[in-house]
C-alpha positions in Angstrom: -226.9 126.3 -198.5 -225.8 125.3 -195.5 -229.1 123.2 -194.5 -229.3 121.8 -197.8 -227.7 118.6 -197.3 -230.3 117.8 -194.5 -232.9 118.6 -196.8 -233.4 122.0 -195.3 -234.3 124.7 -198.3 -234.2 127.9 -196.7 -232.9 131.3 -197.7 -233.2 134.8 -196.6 -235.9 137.1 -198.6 -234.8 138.1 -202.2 -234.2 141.7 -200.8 -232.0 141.3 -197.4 -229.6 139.2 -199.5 -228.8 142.4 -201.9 -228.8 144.1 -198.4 -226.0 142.3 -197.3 -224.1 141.4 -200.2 -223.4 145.2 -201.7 -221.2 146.0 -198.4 -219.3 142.7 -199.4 -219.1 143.6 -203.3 -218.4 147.0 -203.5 -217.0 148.2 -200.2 -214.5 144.8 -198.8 -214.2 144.1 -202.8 -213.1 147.5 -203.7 -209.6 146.5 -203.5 -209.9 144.1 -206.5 -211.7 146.7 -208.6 -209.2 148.5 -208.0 -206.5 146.4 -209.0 -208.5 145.3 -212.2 -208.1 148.7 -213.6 -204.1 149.0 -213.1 -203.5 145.9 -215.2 -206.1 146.7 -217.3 -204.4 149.7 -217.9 -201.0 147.8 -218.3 -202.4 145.5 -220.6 -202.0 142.3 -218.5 -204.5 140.3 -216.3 -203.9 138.6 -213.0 -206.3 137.0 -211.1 -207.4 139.9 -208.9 -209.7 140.4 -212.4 -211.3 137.1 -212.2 -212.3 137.2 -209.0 -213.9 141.1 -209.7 -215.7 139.5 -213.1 -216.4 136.6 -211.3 -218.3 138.0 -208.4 -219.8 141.3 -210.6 -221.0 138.4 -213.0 -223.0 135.9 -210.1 -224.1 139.7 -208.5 -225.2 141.5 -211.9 -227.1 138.2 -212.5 -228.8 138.0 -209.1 -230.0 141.4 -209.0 -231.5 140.6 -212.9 -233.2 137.6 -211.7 -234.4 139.7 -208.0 -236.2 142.3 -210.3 -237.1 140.0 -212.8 -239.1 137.0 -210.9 -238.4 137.7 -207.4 -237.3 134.2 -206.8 -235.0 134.1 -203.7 -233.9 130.5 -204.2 -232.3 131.4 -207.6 -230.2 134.2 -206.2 -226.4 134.2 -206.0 -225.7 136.7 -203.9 -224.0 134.5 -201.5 -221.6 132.9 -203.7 -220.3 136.8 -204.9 -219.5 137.4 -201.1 -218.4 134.1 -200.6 -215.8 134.2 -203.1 -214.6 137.5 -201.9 -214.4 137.0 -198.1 -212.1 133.5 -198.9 -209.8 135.4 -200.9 -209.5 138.5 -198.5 -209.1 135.6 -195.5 -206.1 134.6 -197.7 -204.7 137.9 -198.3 -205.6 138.7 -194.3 -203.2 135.5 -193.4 -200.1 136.7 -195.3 -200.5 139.9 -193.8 -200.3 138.5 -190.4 -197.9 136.4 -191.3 -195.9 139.2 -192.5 -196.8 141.1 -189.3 -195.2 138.0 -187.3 -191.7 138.6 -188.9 -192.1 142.7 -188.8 -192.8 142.3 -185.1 -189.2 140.1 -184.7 -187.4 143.3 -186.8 -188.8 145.7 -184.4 -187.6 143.4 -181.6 -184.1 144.2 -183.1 -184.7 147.4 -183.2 -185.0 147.8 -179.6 -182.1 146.7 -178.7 -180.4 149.9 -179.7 -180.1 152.5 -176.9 -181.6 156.0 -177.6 -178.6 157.9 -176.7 -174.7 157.8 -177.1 -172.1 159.2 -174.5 -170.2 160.5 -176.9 -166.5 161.7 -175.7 -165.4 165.9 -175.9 -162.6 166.0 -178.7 -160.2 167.3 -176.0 -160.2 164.0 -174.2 -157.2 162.1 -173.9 -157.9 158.3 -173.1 -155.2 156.7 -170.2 -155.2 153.7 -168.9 -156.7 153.5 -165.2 -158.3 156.9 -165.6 -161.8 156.9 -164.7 -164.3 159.2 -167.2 -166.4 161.9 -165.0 -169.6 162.9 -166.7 -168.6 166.2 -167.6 -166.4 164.7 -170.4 -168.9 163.0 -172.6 -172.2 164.2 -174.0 -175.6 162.2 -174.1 -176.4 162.6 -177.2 -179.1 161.1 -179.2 -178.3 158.4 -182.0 -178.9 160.2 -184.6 -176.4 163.2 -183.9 -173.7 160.7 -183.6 -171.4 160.7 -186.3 -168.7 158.6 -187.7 -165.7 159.2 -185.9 -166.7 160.2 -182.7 -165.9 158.0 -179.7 -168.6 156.7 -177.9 -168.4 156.0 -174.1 -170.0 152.3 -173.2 -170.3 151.2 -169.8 -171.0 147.7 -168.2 -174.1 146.2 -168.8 -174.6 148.8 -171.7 -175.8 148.4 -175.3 -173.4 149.3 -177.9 -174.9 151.8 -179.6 -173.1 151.9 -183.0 -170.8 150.2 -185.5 -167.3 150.6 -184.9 -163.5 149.7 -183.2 -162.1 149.6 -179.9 -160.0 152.3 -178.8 -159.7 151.4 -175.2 -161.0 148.7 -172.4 -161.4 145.1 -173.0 -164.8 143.0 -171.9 -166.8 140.0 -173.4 -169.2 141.3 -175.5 -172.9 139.3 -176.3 -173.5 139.4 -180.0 -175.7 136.7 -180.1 -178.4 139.1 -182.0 -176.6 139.2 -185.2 -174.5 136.0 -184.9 -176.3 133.2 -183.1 -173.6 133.1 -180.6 -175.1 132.4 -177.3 -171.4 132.7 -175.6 -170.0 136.2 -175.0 -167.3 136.7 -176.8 -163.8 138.0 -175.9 -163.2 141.9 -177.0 -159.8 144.0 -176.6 -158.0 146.9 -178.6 -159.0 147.0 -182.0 -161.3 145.0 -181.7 -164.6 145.1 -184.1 -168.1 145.4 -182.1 -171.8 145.8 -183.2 -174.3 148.6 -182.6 -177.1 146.4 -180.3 -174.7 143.4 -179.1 -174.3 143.7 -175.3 -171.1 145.0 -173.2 -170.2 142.4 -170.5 -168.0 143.4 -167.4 -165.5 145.7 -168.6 -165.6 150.0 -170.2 -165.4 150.5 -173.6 -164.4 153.5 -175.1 -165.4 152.8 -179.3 -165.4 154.8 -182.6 -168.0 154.8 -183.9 -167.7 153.7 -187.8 -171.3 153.0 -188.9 -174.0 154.9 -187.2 -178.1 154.2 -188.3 -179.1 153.1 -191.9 -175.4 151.9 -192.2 -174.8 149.9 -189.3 -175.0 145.7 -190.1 -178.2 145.8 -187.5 -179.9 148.3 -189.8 -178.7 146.5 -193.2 -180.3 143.1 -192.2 -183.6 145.2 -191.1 -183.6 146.4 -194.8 -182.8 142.9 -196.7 -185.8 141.3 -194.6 -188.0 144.5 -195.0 -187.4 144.1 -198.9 -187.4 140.2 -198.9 -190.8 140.7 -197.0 -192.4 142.1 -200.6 -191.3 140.1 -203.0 -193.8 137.2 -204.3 -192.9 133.6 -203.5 -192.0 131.5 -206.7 -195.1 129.9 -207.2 -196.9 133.3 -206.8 -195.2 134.6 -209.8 -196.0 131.4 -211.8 -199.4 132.4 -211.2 -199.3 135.5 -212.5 -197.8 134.3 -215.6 -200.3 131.5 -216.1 -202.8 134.3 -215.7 -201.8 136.4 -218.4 -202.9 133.7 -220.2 -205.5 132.1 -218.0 -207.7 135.6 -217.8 -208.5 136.1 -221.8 -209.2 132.4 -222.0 -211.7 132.0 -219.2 -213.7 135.0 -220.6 -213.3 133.5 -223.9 -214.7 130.4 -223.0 -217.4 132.1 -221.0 -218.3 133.9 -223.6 -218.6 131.0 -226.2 -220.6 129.1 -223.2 -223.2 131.8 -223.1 -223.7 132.5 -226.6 -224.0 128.5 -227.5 -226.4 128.1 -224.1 -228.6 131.0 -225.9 -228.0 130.3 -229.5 -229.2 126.5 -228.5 -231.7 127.0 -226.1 -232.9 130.8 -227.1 -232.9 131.1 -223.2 -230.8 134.2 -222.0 -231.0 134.0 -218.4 -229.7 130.1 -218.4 -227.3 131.1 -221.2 -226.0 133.8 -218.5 -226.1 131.7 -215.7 -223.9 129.0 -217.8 -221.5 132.0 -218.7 -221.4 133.3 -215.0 -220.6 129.4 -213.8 -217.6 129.2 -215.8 -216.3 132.6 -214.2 -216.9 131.5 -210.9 -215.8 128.4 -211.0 -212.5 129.5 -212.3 -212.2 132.4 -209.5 -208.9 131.7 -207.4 -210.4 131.1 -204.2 -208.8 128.2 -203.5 -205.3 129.6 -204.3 -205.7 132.8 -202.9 -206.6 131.4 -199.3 -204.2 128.0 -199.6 -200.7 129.8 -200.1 -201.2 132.7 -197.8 -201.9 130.1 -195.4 -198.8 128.3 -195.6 -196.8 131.2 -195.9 -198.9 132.0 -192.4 -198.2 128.4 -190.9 -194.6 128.2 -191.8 -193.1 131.5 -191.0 -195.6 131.7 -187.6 -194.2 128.1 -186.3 -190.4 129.9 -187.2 -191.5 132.6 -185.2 -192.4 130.7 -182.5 -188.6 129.0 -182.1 -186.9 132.4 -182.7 -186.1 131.5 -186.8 -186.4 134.4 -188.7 -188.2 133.8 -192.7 -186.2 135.8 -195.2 -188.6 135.5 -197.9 -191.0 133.1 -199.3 -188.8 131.0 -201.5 -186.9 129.6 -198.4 -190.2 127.9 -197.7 -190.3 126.2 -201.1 -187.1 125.4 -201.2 -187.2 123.9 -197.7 -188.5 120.4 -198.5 -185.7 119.6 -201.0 -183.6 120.1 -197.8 -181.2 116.8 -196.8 -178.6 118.2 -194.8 -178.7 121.3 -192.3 -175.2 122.2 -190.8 -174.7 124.9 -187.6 -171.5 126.9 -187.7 -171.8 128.4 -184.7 -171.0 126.9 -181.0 -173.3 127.1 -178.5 -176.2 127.4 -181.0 -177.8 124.0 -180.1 -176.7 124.2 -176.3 -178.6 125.5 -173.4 -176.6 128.6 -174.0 -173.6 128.6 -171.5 -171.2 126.1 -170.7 -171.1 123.1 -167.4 -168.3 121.7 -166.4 -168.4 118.1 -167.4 -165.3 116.3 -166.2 -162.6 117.0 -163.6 -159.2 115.5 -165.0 -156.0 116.3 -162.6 -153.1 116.9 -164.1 -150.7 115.2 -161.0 -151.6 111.5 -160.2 -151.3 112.0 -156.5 -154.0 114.7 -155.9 -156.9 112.2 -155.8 -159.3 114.7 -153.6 -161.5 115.9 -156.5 -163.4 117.9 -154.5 -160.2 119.8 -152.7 -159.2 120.4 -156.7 -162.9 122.2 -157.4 -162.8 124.1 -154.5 -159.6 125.6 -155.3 -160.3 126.0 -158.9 -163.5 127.9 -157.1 -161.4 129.8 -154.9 -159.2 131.1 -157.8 -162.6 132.4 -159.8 -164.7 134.1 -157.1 -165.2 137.7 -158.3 -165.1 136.9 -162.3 -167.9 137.3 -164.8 -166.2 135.2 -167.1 -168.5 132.3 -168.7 -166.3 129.3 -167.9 -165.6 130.8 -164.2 -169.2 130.8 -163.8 -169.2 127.3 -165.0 -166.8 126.4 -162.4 -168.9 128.2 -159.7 -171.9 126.5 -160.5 -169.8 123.0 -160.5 -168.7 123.6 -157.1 -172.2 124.2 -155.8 -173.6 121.1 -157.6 -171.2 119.4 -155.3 -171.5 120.8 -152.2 -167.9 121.8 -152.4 -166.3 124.4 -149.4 -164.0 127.1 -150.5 -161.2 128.8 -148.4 -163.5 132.0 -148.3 -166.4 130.2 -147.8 -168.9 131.8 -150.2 -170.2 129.1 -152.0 
C-alpha cells in the first residue's frame, strides 16, 4: 500500500500475508478479545470491542476471499494488523508514560535509609553527652515502631515521621516541600522520614513509621491517581456504550442492503466490514496516550511530578500560576547581594566582609556560606587567613 501512490502495485503472496497477520490477530490482539468478553459479560461495550470486530471482520473476510479466489490484491490482512499495532503503540505510550512518573516515586523511595538506630529504653538523654554504639540498635525499618527514639546523625536520612526530643540542626526537606533552603530544627520540632539532617545530632520519636509516614501517603495518592482514566477517556467510554450497538447496527443494515441490492455477498461484506473498520478507534487510542506520554515526560524532564491525567486537561485553562515556597525559582541557596554598614564612618567595605567572614568560618549555616562565598568573590583577606 505503501508503493501505491507511485503507481507501484505490489503485495506479498495470498498465503505469507495470513502468515504474518495470525501472530498480530490472535496472539498481540488477545488482549482485546479478552476485554470484549468482560463487558460483554457486563452488558456494556467500549471500544476495545470495535477494534476486536473490526479487525476479526477485515481478517474473517480475507481468509474467505484467500480460499475463495486466491486474489492477493483483495486481501486485508494488513489493515487487521494495522489497526491493532496503532492501538497497542497507544496503549504502549501511556504505559511508558506511566513508567516515567513510577520511576520519580521510586526515586522517593530511595531516599529512606534501610535501617534505624533506634535508642535502648534505659537511655537517659543529657545534654553534651555523647551516644556510644552500644546504646542504640540498628534496626531495620520495618521493626521500628511508634514511639521508639531514633538516633540521627549528621549527614543522615531521617528515617521516620516524628518529633524532636533532643539536638537542634537545619534539616533539607526539599523532597516533600519544594524548599530548596534547609530549614531551622530544634526541640519539638516536627521532621520527615527521607528529608536530610544538616550539621547537628538528632535524637527523634518516631510517630509515623512505613505506610503511615507523609512520604509513603503521597507514594499512594500518585500510585492511585496513576489508574484512574483522564476525563476525556471516560467520555469515551460513555459515548461507546452507545457508539458500539450503533456501528454494528449500521453495519449490519450496510451489508444486508449491499446484498439485498446487488445480490452480491462478498461486496455486501466487504461494505459491512468498511463501516467497522472505519469506525475502529485507532486514531483515539494512539492520540491521547500520546499526549498523556508528551506532557507528563516533558514534566519529568524538569522535576514536575503528574498527579493524574485531568491536571493535563485542565492545564490550558490555566492564567495564573503562584509559588509559595522561597527559594523554589532560585538557584537554590542564597548570595549575598549588597553590603549596607550600619555606621557612616566605616567606609572600607571590604575590611566589613572580611570580618563578617571571620566571624562565620567553621559554620554550615546557608547564609554563612553565602558570606564565605562573598568574601572569596572579592578577593577579601581574613584575620585567619583561610579564605
Amino acid at each position: 500500500m505503501i508503493l501505491m501512490p507511485f503507481g507501484i502495485h505490489w503485495s506479498l503472496s495470498g498465503w505469507w500475508q495470513p502468515a504474518l497477520a495470525t501472530p498480530v490477530q490472535f496472539i498481540l490482539g488477545w488482549r482485546f478479545y479478552r476485554a470484549d468478553f468482560k463487558s460483554l459479560m457486563a452488558g456494556a461495550g467500549n471500544m476495545d470491542l470495535l477494534v476486536a470486530i473490526g479487525t476479526s471482520a477485515a481478517y474473517g473476510l480475507s481468509l474467505y476471499i484467500l480460499l475463495a479466489s486466491s486474489l492477493a490484491h483483495e486481501l486485508y490482512f494488513e489493515g487487521s494488523a494495522v489497526i491493532i499495532c496503532m492501538v497497542l503503540l497507544g496503549k504502549w505510550l501511556e504505559a511508558r508514560a506511566k513508567q516515567q512518573t513510577s520511576e520519580a516515586i521510586r526515586a522517593l523511595q530511595k531516599l529512606w535509609p534501610e535501617h534505624a538506630k533506634v535508642l535502648n529504653a534505659d537511655i537517659e538523654l543529657q545534654m553534651n553527652i555523647g551516644i556510644d554504639t552500644d546504646q542504640y540498635r540498628d534496626l531495620p525499618l520495618d521493626q521500628v515502631l511508634p514511639g521508639d527514639r531514633v538516633f540521627v546523625l549528621s549527614g543522615e536520612r531521617i528515617p521516620v515521621d516524628g518529633v524532636i526530643l533532643f539536638g537542634a540542626s537545619h534539616v533539607d526537606e526539599s523532597l516533600l516541600t519544594g524548599e530548596s533552603e534547609p530549614i531551622k530544627k530544634a526541640l519539638d520540632s516536627k521532621v520527615i522520614g527521607g528529608a536530610l539532617n544538616g550539621e547537628g545530632v538528632l535524637v527523634v520519636m518516631a510517630e509515623a513509621v512505613g505506610v503511615e509516614s507523609v512520604l509513603s501517603q503521597i507514594i499512594n495518592l500518585v500510585e492511585e491517581a496513576q489508574t484512574q482514566k483522564a476525563p476525556i477517556q471516560k467520555l469515551v467510554d460513555q459515548v461507546s456504550a452507545i457508539f458500539v450497538p450503533t456501528v454494528i447496527i449500521l453495519a449490519l443494515i450496510t451489508g444486508i442492503g449491499n446484498w439485498l441490492y446487488l445480490d452480491s455477498i462478498s461486496i455486501s461484506i466487504l461494505r459491512a466490514v468498511s463501516v467497522l473498520v472505519i469506525a475502529c478507534p485507532c486514531a483515539l487510542g494512539l492520540a491521547t496516550p500520546a499526549a498523556i506520554m508528551a506532557g507528563t515526560g516533558i514534566a519529568a524532564r524538569f522535576g514536575i511530578l503528574i498527579k493524574d491525567p485531568q491536571v493535563l486537561e485542565l492545564a490550558h485553562r490555566l492564567d495564573v500560576v503562584a509559588f509559595d515556597k522561597t527559594g523554589t525559582l532560585t538557584i537554590g541557596k542564597p548570595r549575598m547581594l549588597a553590603l549596607l554598614p550600619f555606621n557612616q564612618s566605616f567606609t572600607d567595605k571590604d575590611q566589613i566582609l572580611a570580618t563578617a567572614a571571620d566571624l562565620q568560618l567553621g559554620s554550615e549555616h546557608p547564609l554563612a556560606k553565602a558570606l564565605l562565598d562573598a568574601a572569596k568573590s572579592n578577593r577579601c583577606r581574613t584575620h585567619r587567613h583561610l579564605i
